[in-house]
Structure formats: C-alpha cells, structure tokens
C-alpha positions in Angstrom: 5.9 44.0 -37.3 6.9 40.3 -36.2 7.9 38.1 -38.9 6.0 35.1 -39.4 8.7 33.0 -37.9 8.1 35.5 -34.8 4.1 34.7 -35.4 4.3 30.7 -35.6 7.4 30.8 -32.5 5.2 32.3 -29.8 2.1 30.4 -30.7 4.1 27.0 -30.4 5.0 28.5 -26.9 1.8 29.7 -25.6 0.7 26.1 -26.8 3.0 24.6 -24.6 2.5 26.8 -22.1 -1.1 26.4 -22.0 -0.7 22.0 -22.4 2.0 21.9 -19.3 -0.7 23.7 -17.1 -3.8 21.7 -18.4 -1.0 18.5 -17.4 -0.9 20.2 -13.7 -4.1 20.6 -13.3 -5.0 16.9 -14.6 -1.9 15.4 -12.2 -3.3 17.5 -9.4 -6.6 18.1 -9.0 -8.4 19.3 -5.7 -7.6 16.7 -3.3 -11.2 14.6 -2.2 -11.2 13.4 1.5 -11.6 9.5 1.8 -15.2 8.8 2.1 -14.4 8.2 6.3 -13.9 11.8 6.5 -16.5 12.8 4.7 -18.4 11.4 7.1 -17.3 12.3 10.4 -16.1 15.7 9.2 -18.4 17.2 6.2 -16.9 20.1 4.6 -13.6 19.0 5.9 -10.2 20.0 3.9 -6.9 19.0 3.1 -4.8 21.0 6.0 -1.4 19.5 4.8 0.6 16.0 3.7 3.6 14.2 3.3 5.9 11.3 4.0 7.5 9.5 6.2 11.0 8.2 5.3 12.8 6.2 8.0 16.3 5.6 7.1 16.1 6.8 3.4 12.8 3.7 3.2 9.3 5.1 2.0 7.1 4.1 5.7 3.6 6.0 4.5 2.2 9.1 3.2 0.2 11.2 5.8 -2.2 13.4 5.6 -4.9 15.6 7.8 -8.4 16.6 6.8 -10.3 19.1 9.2 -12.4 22.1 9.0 -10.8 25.2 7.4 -10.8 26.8 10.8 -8.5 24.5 12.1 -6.2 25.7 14.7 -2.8 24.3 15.7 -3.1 25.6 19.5 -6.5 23.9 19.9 -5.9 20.4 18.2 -6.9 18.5 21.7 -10.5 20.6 21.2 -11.0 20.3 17.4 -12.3 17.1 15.3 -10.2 16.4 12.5 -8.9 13.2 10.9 -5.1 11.7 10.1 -4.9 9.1 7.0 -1.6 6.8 6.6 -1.2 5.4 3.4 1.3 2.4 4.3 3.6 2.0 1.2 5.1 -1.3 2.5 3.6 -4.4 4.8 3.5 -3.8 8.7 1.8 -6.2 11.2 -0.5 -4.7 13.8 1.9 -5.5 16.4 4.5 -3.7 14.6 1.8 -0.6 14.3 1.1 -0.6 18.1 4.0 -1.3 19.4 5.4 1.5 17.3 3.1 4.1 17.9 3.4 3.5 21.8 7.1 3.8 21.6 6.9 7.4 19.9 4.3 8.1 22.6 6.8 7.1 25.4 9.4 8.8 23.8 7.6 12.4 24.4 5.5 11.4 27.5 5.7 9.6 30.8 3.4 6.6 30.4 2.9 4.2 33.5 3.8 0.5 32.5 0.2 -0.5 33.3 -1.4 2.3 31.2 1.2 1.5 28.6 0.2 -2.2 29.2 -3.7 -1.5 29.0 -3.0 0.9 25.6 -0.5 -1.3 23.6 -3.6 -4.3 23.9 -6.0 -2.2 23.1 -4.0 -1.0 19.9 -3.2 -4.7 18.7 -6.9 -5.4 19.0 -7.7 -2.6 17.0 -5.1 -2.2 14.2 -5.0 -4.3 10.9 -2.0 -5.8 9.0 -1.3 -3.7 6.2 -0.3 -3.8 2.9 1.6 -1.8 0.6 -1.5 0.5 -0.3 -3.3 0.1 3.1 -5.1 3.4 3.8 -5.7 3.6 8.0 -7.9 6.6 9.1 -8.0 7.5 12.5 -10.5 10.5 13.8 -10.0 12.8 16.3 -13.7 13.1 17.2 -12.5 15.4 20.0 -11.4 12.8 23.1 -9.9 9.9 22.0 -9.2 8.1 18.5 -12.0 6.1 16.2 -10.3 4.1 13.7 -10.9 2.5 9.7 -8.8 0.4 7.3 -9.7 0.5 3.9 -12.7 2.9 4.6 -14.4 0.7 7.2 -14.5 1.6 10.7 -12.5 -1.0 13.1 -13.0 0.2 15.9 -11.4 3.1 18.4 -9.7 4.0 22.4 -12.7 6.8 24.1 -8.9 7.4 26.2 -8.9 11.2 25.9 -5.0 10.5 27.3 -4.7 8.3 24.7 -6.0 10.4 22.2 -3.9 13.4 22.3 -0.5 11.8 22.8 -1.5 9.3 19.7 -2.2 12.3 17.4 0.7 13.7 19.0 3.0 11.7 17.4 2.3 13.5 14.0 1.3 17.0 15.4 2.8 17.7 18.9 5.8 20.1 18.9 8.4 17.2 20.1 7.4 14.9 17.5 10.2 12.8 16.3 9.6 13.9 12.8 9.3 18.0 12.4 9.6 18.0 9.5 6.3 15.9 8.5 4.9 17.7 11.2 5.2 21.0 9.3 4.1 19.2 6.2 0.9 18.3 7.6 -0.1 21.6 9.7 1.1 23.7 6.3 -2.7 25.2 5.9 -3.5 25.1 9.6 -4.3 28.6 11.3 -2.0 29.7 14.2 
C-alpha cells in the first residue's frame, strides 16, 4: 500500500503533467489560415513552415496552406498559397530584385523577360515591415498577391509562376532545408 507521501507525490506529478500539456496546447493551437487563404483555398491546411535565416539574421517565417491532397510532384497543377512573415524592413525593390535573382540562379531567364518580370514585381510588391504578412496564391498559372490581407495585385505569367514558387519549393532551391520545412505534410 503507497504511503501517503507516495499518494500526495504522484498527484503533484500528474498535476504537472496534466498543466505542461494544457500550456501546449494553449501555445499551439491548430494553426488558422490568414483570411486570403481562406478565400481562395476553403478547407485549405497548414502543409508545413519555417524560417528563413540568412547569415545567422531572422529574413521571414514561411509557410504553405493548400488542400490536404496536396502533392509535391504536381505543384505547377495544384492551387495553394505561400505566406512570408517579414521579421525585419525590406523595400519592394529589394523583394523583386531578390526573388528574380533566386529565379536566375536555378533557371535561364532572357534579360528582356527578366527585364519585363523584375517591373512587374516592383509594381506589385509593398515595403514591409518587421511584421509584414505577404501572401502570394498559386491559383494554378501564375501568382496573385496580398499585403496585410488585401489583395495587391498579381503576374497571369504561368513562367513566372512556377519558377517564383520555385524558389521555396523546387528541388534546387537555395534553401533545402526550408524547403523540407514547408512540404513536411505534403503527399509524395
């Protein structure tokens, strides 16, 4: 027979046991999709998410919302949707100019395509501040685009659209590692 020593020792743990998971589950609940997503892709999930660090510096926090049958071999086919949570101040030239240079980096882009898509990017993309959420939706064919939740515009560049989502979720991305953060629920 347990002492009572025994008795009040195993209820103090179960208390603590049963406080650290009710602390879980209140730090992390189910994650909601940004209203944007909801949107464009009802019923849509979080596939995967994580950050970007660039030289030990927090860039953003990714993450990808789609349909639970997602699929990483049909991404060009599929609608889903990448948010960036910037968590430090970029101008949209830096944002364009950026994202065509990871493009480049994995595909050959004529100089007057590359032209043509680095305006169309700095007409589209918004400074951001630490905080800034940019959505962009992969509707399939191209990229439509929101800051903050409101739509800003988008590039109907099917091209365009692949190698932009690309530089999170093609195979020679320049990050794997994020890569495999954000396709961690995706289906083969």
């Amino acid at each position: 027979m347990p002492t009572r020593r025994t008795l009040l020792y195993r209820a103090a743990l179960g208390g603590l046991a049963s406080t650290s998971t009710f602390e879980t589950l209140a730090k992390d609940p189910l994650p909601t999709p940004p209203a944007e997503v909801i949107g464009a892709i009802p019923g849509a999930h979080l596939i995967g998410s994580g950050r970007l660090r660039y030289f030990g510096l927090s860039v953003y926090d990714a993450s990808l919302w789609a349909l639970p049958d997602f699929k990483v071999e049909q991404i060009s086919q599929q609608r889903f949707a990448l948010c960036l949570t910037y968590l430090r101040a970029f101008t949209a030239s830096d944002i364009a100019q950026r994202s065509l240079q990871e493009i480049r980096r994995m595909h050959q882009v004529a100089p007057d395509t590359a032209r043509v898509w680095l305006n169309e990017l700095q007409e589209v993309m918004p400074e951001v501040a630490a905080g800034d959420r940019i959505t962009a939706l992969h509707p399939p064919g191209g990229v439509v685009f929101w800051h903050q939740g409101r739509r800003i515009g988008g590039m109907s560049d099917t091209s365009f659209g692949n190698k932009f989502f690309g530089i999170w979720l093609d195979q020679s991305t320049s990050e794997p590692r994020l890569r495999s953060a954000l396709l961690a629920r995706a289906a083969p």
